[in-house]
C-alpha positions as protocol buffer text, in pm:
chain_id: "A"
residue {
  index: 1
  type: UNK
  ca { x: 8199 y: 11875 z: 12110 }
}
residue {
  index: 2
  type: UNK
  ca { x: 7983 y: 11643 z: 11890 }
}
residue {
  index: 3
  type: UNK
  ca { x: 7851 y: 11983 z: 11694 }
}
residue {
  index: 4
  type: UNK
  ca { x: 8209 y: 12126 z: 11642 }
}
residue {
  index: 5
  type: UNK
  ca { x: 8320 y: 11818 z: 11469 }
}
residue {
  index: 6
  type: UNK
  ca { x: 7985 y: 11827 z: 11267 }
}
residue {
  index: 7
  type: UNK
  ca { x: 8064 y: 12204 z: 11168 }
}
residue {
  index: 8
  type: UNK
  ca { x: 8392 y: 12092 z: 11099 }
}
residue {
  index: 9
  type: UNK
  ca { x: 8317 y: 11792 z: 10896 }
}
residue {
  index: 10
  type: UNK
  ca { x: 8052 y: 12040 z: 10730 }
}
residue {
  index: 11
  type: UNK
  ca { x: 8305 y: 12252 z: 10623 }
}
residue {
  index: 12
  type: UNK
  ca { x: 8505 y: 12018 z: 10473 }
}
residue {
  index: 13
  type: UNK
  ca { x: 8245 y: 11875 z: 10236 }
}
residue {
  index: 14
  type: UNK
  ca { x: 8125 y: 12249 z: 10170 }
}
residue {
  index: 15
  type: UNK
  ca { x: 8522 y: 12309 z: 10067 }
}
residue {
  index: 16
  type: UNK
  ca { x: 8524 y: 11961 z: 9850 }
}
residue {
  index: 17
  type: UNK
  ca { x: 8211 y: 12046 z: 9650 }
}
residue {
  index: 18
  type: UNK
  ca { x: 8341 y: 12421 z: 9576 }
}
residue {
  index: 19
  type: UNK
  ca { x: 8681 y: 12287 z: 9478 }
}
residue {
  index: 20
  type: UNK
  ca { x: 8552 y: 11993 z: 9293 }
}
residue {
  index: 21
  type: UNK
  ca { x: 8287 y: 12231 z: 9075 }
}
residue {
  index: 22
  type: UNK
  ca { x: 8537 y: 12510 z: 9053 }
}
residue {
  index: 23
  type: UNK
  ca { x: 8771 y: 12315 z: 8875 }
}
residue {
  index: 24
  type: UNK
  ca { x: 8566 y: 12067 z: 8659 }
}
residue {
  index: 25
  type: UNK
  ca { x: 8338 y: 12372 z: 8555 }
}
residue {
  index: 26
  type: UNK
  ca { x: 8705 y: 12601 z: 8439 }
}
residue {
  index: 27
  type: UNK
  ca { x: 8865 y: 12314 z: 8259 }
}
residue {
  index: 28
  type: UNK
  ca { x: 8473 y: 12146 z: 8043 }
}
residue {
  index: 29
  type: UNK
  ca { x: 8265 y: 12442 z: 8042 }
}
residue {
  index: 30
  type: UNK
  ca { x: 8317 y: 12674 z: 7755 }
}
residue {
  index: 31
  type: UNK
  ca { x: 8335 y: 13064 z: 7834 }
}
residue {
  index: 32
  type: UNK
  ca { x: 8108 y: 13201 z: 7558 }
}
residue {
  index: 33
  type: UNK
  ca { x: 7763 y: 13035 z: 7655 }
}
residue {
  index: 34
  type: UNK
  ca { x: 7579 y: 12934 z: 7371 }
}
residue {
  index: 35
  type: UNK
  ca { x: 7307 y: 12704 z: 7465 }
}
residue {
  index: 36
  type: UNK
  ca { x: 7162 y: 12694 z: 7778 }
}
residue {
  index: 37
  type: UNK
  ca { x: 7204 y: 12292 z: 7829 }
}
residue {
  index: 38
  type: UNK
  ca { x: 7538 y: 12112 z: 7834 }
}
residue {
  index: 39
  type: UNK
  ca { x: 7635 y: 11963 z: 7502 }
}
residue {
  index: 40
  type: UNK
  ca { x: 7729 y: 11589 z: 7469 }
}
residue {
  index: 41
  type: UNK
  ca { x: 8130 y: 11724 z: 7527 }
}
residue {
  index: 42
  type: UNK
  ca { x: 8103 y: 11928 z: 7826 }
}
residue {
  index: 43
  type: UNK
  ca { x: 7845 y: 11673 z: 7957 }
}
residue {
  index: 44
  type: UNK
  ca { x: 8094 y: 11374 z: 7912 }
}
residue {
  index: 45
  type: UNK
  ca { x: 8429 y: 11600 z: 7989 }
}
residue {
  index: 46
  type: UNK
  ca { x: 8222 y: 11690 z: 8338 }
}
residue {
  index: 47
  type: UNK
  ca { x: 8174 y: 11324 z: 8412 }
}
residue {
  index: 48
  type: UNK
  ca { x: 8520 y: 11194 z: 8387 }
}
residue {
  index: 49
  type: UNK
  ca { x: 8647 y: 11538 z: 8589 }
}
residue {
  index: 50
  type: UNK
  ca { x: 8414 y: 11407 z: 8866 }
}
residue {
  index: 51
  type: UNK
  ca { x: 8503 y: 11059 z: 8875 }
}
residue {
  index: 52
  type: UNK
  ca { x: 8856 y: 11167 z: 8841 }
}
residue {
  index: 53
  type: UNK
  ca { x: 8851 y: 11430 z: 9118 }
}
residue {
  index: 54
  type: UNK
  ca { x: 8641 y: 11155 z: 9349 }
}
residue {
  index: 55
  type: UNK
  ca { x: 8903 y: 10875 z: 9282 }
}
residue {
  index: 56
  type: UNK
  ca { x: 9180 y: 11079 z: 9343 }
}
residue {
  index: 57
  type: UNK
  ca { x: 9051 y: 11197 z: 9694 }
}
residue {
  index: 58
  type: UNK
  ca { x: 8981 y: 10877 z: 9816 }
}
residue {
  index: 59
  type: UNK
  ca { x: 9302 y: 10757 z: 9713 }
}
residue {
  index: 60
  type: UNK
  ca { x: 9483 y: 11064 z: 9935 }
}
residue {
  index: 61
  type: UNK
  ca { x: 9199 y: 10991 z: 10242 }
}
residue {
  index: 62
  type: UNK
  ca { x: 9304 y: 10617 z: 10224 }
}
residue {
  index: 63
  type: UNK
  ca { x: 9693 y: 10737 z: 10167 }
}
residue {
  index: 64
  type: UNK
  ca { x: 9623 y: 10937 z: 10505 }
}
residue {
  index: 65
  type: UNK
  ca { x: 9438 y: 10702 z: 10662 }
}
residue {
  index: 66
  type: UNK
  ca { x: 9717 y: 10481 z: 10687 }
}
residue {
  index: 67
  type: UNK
  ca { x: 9958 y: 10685 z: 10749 }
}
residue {
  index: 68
  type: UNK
  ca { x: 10178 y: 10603 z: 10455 }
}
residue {
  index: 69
  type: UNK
  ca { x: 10360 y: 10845 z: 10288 }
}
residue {
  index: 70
  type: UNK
  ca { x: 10244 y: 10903 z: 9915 }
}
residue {
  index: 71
  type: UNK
  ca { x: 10427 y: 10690 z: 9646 }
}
């Protein structure tokens, strides 16, 4: 039982981290790639996506967590 919930719980991260770089990397990262670093914009625009995208599921996981509907 104890490995299903670790596959499970597994899973779930695997899901957060492909969702999470899916969608910060579509809306900061340029399509034509110039340079093969991030410049100072899509560097910064990538750091608020994350911190966005990581506030926003805790807020739902502690939403759920108590089971109150969302406001």
């Amino acid at each position: 039982m104890a490995s299903i919930c670790s596959c499970i719980i597994y899973l779930i991260f695997t899901l957060f981290l492909f969702r999470l770089t899916h969608t910060c990397f579509n809306k900061c990262i340029e399509n034509k790639y110039k340079e093969s670093e991030l410049n100072m914009g899509e560097n910064s625009c990538i750091d608020r996506c994350v911190s966005k995208y990581w506030q926003v599921t805790n807020l739902v996981g502690q939403l759920l967590g108590n089971n109150r509907p969302p406001m």
